[in-house]
DRENKOL-198651 format. One record per residue (C-alpha): x, y, z. Coordinates in Angstrom, 3 decimals, padded with zeros to 6 digits, always signed. Example, Ala and Ser with C-alpha at 12.3 -4.5 7.8 and 13.67 -1.06 7.14 Angstrom:
2
> +012.300;-004.500;+007.800 .
> +013.670;-001.060;+007.140 .
//
This chain:
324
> -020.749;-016.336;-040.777 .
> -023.243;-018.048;-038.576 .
> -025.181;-016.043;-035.701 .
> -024.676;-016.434;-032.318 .
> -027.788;-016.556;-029.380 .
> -030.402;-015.030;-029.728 .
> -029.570;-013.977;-033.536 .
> -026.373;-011.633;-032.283 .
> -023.681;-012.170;-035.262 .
> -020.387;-013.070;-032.589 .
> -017.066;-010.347;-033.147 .
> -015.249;-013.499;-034.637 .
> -015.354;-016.678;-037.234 .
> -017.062;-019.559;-035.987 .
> -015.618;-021.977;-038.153 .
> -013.628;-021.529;-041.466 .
> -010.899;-023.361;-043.706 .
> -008.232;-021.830;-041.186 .
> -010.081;-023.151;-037.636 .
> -011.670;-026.342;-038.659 .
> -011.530;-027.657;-035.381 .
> -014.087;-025.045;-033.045 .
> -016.285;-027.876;-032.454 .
> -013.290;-030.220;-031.242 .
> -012.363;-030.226;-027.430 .
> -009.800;-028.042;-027.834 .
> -010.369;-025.207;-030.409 .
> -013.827;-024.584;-029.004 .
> -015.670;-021.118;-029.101 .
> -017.352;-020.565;-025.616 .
> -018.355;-016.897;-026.216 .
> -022.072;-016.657;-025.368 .
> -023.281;-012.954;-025.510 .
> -021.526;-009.299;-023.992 .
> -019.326;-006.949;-025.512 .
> -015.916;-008.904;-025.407 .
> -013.631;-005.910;-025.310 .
> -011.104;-007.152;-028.048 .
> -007.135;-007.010;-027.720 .
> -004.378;-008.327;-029.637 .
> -001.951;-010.465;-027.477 .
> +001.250;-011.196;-028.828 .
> +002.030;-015.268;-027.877 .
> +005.437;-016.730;-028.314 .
> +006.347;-018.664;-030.551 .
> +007.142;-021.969;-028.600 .
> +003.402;-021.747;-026.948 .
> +000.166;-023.551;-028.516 .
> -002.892;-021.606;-028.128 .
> -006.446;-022.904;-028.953 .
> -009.582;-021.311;-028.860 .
> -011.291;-021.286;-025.717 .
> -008.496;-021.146;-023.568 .
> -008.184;-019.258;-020.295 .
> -005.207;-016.665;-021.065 .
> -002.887;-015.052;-018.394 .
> -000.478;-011.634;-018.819 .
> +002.968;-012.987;-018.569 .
> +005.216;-009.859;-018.729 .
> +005.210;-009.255;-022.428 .
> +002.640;-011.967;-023.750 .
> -000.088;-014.260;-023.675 .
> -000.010;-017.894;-022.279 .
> -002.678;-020.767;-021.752 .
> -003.353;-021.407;-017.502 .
> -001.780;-024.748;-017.817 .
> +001.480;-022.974;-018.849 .
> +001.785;-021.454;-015.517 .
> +004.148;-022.585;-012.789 .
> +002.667;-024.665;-010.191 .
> +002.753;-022.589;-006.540 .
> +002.445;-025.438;-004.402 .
> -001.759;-025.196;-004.042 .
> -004.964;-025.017;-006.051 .
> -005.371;-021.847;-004.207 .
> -001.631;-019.923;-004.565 .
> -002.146;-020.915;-008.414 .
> -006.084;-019.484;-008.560 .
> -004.555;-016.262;-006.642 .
> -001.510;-015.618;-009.024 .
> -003.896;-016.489;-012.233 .
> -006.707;-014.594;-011.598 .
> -004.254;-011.388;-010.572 .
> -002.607;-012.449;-014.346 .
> -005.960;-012.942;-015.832 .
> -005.707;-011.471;-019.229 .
> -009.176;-012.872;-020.670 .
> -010.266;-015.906;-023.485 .
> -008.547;-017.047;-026.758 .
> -011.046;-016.057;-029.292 .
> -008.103;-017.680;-032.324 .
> -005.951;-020.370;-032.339 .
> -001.824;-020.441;-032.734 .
> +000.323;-023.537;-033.118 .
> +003.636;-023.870;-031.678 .
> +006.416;-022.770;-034.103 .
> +006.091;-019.616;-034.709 .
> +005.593;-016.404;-033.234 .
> +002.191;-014.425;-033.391 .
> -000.521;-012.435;-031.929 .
> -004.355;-013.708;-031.284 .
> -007.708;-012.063;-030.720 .
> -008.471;-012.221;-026.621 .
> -011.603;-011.040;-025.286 .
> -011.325;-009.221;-021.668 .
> -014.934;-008.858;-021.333 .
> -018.220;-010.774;-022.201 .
> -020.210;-014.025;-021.020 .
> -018.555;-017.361;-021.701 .
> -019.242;-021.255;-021.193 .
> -017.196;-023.383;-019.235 .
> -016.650;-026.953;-018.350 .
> -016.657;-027.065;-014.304 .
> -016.638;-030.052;-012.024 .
> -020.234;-030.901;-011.126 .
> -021.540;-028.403;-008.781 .
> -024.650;-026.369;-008.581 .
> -024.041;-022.199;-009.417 .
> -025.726;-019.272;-007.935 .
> -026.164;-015.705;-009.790 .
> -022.844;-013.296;-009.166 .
> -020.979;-016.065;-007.568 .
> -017.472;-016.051;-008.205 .
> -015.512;-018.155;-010.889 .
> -011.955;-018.817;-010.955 .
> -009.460;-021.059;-012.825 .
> -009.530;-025.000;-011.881 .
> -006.553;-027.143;-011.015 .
> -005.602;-030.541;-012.965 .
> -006.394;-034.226;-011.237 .
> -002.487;-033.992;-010.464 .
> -002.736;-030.800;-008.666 .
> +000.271;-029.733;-010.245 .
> -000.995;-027.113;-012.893 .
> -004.374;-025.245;-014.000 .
> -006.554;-026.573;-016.575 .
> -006.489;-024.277;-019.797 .
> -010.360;-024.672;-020.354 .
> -012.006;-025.488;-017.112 .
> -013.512;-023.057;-014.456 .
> -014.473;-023.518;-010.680 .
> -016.587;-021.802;-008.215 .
> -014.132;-020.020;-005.612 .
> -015.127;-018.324;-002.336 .
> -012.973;-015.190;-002.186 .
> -012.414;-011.944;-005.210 .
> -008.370;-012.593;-004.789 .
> -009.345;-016.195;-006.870 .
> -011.745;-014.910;-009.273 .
> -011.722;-014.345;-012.822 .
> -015.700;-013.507;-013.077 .
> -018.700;-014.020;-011.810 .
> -021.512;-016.508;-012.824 .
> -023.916;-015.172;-015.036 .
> -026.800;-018.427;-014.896 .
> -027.666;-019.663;-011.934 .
> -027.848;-023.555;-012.276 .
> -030.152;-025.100;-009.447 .
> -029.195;-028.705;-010.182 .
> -025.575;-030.016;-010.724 .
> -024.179;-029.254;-013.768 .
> -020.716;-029.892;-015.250 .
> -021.135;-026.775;-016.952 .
> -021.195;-022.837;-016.291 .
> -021.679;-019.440;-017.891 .
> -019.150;-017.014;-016.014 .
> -018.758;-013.313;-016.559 .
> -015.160;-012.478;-016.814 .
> -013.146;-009.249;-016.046 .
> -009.412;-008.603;-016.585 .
> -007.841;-007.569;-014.505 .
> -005.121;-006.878;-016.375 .
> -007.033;-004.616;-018.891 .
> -008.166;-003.210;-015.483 .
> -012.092;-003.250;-015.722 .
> -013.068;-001.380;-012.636 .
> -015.825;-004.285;-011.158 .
> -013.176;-006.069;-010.981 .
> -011.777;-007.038;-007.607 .
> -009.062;-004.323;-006.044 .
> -007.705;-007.794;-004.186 .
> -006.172;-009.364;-007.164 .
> -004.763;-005.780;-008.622 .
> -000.927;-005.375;-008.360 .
> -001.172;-002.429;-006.080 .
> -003.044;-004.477;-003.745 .
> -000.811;-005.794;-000.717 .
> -001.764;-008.216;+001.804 .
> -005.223;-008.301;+001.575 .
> -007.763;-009.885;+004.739 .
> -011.112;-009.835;+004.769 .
> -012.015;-009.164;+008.564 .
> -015.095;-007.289;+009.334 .
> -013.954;-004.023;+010.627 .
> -010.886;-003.977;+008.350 .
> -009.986;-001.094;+006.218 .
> -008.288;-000.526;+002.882 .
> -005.052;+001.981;+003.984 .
> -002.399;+003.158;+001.594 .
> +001.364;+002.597;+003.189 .
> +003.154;+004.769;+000.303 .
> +003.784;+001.564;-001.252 .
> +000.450;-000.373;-001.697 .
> -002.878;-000.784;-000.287 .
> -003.048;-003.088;+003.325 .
> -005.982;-004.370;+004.881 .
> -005.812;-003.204;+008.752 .
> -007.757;-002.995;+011.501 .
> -008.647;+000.538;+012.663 .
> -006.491;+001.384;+015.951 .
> -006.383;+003.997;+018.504 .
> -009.320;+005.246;+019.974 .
> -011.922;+004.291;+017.677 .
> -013.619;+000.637;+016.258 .
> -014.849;-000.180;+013.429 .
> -017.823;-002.424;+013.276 .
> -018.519;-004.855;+010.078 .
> -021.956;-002.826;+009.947 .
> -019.654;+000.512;+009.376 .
> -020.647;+001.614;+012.834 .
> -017.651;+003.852;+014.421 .
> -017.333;+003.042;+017.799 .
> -015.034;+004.681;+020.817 .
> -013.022;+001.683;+022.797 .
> -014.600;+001.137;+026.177 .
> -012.657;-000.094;+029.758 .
> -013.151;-000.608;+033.497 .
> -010.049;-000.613;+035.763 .
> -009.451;-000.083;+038.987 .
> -007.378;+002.340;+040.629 .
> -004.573;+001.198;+042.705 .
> -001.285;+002.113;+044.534 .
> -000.449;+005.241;+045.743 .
> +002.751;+006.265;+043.000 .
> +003.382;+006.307;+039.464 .
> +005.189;+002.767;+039.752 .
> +002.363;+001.282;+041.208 .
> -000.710;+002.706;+039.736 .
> -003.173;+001.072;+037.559 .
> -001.891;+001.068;+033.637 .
> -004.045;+002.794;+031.237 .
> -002.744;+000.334;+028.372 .
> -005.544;+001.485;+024.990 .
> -006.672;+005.029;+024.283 .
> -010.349;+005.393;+024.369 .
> -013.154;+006.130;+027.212 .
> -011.877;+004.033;+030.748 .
> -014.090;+004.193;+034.168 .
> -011.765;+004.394;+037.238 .
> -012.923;+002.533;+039.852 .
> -011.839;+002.400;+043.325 .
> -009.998;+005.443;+043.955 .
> -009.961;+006.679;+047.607 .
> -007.730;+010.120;+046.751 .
> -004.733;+007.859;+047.302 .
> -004.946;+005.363;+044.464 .
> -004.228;+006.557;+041.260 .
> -003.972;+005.033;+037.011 .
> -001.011;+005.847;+034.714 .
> -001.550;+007.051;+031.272 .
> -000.438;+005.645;+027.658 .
> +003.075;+006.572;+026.962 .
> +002.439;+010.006;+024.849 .
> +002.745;+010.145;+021.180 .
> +000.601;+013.005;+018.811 .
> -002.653;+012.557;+018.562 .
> -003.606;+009.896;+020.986 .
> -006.651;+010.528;+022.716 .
> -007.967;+009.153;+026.443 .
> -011.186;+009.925;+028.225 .
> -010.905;+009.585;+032.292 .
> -014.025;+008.986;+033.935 .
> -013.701;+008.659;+037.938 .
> -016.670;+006.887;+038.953 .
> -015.894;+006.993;+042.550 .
> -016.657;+009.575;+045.678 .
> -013.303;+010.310;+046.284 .
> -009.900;+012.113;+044.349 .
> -008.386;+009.850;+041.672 .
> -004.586;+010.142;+040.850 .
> -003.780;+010.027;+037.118 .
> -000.324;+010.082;+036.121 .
> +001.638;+010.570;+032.911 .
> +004.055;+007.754;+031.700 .
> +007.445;+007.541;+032.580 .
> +009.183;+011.102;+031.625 .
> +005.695;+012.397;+030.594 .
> +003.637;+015.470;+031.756 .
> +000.266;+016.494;+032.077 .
> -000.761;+020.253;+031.293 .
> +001.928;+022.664;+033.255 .
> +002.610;+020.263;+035.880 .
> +006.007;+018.653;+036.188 .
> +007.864;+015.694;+034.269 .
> +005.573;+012.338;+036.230 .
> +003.116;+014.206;+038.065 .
> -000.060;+013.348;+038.963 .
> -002.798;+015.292;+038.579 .
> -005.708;+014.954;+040.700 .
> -009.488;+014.477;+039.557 .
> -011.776;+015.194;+042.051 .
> -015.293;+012.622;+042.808 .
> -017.246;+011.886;+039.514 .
> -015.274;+014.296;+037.584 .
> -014.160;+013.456;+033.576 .
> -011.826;+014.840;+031.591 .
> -010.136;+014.191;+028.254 .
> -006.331;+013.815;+028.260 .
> -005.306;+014.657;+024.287 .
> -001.420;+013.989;+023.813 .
> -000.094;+017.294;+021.851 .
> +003.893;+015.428;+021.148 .
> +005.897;+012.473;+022.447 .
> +005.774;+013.585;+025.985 .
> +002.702;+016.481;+026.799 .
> -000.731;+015.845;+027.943 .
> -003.140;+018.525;+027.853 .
> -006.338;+017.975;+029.664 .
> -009.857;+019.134;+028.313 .
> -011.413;+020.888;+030.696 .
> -007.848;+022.219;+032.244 .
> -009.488;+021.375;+035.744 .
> -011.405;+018.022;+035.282 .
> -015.157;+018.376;+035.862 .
//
């Protein structure tokens, strides 16, 4: 058997009386160096396999990229094959019969890509036919986000080049660098700064933080800040406290007055008064604050702050109990 680069004897037969054709288009052995992680795939027996090919997890066996239903886009058919990806054909299987092949999950492989430069730990994922109707079985593409990828280049290529060493992963073998936004227990994933990975007792979501808090893309945890104004002189008319977080009152003139969040557990306001005279606050409709009746106001005298902390669906308790 004939060494690989750098004098490393490759985990499988380069060429012999059984794969005569690893030079040809087709059958060709694009292992380069790495651990490949072995595993035998069962293929059925109505699918052609060659070596080299780009190999997705369908259900109970293995199948070439091109063998996947088209989604409607390059991108819907990158997603679903890179969340399929099951690794590279390391043997060959002709149609006609059933049987199981050598696929390697892991190691550094080189692929025919459309000419493009490639920078180090970019992402790779499967590339879409000149129809745009199905994925290519042997060709790879840079792609811009993890949910695409199938690995990550491993030579960075300065000058166009129409071909690339990539670094794959399986997902389905699930390698832990590889992306959590092409794993099955991964729902809707987003990428907006500030977003968080949340488990719903189903999956994983990406959301936005909420309540009182933000969260910057830096990882800074912010409280939400407002300005309002105080106005009317009831509950019906007063100024709407409509976000929990810190709001300044402005304006108040111990006749105006701002209405509070409708309560639930949990939620959280800070009241500043930033004005020389009493400010009205008042719960939400049906609502109290502290011991003081269903919709009445209590009154925060000039410059004073206090936290309102919601204990249920309908109590405010205020921290201090007098403002101050």
């Amino acid at each position: 058997m004939d060494a690989g680069p750098g004098g490393v004897r490759p985990p499988f037969p380069i060429k012999t009386p059984d794969n005569p054709k690893d030079t040809d288009m087709g059958n060709k052995m694009r292992w380069k160096y790495g651990d490949t992680n072995p595993v035998l795939a069962p293929v059925d027996s109505a699918v052609a396999v060659e070596i080299g090919d780009l190999l997705y997890w369908d259900t109970d066996d293995a199948k070439p990229a091109g063998s996947q239903a088209d989604q409607g886009s390059e991108a819907a058919n990158q997603i679903l094959f890179a969340a399929n990806f099951l690794g590279v054909a390391m043997q060959a299987k002709a149609a006609g019969a059933a049987g199981t092949i050598r696929v390697a999950t892991a190691g550094v492989f080189e692929f025919d890509t459309p000419s493009a430069t490639h920078e180090l730990a970019a992402m790779f994922g499967a590339s879409e036919n000149a129809g745009g109707d199905a994925l290519l079985d042997q060709q790879i593409e840079i792609v811009t986000t993890a949910d695409k990828a199938i690995g990550r280049v491993a030579r960075r290529d300065s000058a166009a080049t129409t071909t690339g060493l990539v670094a794959i992963g399986s997902p389905v073998m699930l390698y832990p660098y590889y992306a959590l936004a092409s794993m099955a227990d991964v729902g809707t994933m987003a990428y907006t700064a500030g977003y968080l990975l949340i488990a719903d007792g189903t999956d994983w979501e990406a959301v936005a933080l909420s309540g009182a808090f933000t969260l910057a893309a830096t990882g800074a945890l912010r409280m939400a800040e407002a300005t309002i104004a105080a106005a009317g002189s009831t509950q019906g008319d007063a100024t709407a406290i409509t976000a929990e977080g810190f709001v300044l009152v402005t304006a108040a003139d111990a006749t105006k007055g701002v209405v509070l969040p409708a309560a639930a557990a949990g939620k959280v306001v800070i009241v500043k008064n930033n004005a020389n005279a009493v400010l009205k606050v008042y719960p939400n409709t049906s609502d109290a604050i502290n011991a003081l009746s269903a919709n009445a106001a209590i009154s925060m005298a000039a410059y004073t702050c206090a936290v309102f902390n919601a204990y249920d669906a309908t109590t405010w308790y205020t921290c201090p109990l007098l403002p101050s």
